[in-house]
C-alpha positions as CSV (number, residue, x, y, z in Angstrom):
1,X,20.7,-1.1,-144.0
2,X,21.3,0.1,-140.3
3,X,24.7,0.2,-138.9
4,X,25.0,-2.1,-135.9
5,X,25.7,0.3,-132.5
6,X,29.7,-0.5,-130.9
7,X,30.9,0.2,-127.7
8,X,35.0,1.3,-127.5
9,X,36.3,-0.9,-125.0
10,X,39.7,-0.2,-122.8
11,X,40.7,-3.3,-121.7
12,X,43.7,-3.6,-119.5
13,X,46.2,-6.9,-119.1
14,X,48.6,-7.8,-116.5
15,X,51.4,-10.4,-118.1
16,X,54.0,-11.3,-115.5
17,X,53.8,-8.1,-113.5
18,X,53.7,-5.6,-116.2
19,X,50.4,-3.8,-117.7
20,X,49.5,-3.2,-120.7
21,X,46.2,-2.3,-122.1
22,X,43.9,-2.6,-126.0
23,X,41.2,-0.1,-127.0
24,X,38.8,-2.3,-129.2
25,X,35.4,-1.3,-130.6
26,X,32.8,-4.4,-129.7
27,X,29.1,-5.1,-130.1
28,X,26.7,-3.6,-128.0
29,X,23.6,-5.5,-128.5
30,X,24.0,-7.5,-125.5
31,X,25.6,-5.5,-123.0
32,X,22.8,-4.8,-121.3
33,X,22.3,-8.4,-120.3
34,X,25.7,-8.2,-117.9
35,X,25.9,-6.7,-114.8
36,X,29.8,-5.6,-114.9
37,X,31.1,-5.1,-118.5
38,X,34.4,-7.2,-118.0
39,X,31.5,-10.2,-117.6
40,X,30.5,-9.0,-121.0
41,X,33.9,-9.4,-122.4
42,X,34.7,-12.6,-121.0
43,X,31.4,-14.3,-121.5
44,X,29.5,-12.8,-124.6
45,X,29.5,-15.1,-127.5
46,X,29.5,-11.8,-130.1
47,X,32.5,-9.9,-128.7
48,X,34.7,-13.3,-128.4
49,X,33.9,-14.5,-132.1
50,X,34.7,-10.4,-132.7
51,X,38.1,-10.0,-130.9
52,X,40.5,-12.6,-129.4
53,X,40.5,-11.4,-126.0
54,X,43.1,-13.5,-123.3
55,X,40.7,-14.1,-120.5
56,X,43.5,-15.1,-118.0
57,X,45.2,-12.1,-118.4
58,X,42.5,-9.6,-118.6
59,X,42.4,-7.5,-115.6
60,X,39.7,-4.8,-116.1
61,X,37.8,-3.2,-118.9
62,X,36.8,0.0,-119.3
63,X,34.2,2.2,-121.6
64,X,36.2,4.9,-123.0
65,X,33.8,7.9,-124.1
């Protein structure tokens, strides 16, 4: 059995003027298919079913090496 390859994600949220960001480890089967990787966060069906993500207050995402 082969272990599906992750991606660490940084992803930072703005509530009400103040920043805060999540590190979260997401699929990376599909990233390939976005162009920017906050796209991928937002949109992919995979890493939403994966990790509640608040797409309103998601501000940027990052992958942290």
């Amino acid at each position: 059995m082969s272990k599906k390859k992750s991606v660490r994600v940084r992803l930072l949220f703005v509530d009400d003027g103040s920043y805060h960001h999540e590190e979260v480890d997401l699929p990376a089967d599909s990233l390939d298919q976005y162009e920017r990787l906050i796209d991928f966060v937002r949109e992919d069906d995979d890493v939403l079913r994966r990790a509640h993500v608040d797409v309103d207050r998601l501000c940027a995402a990052y992958l942290v090496e």
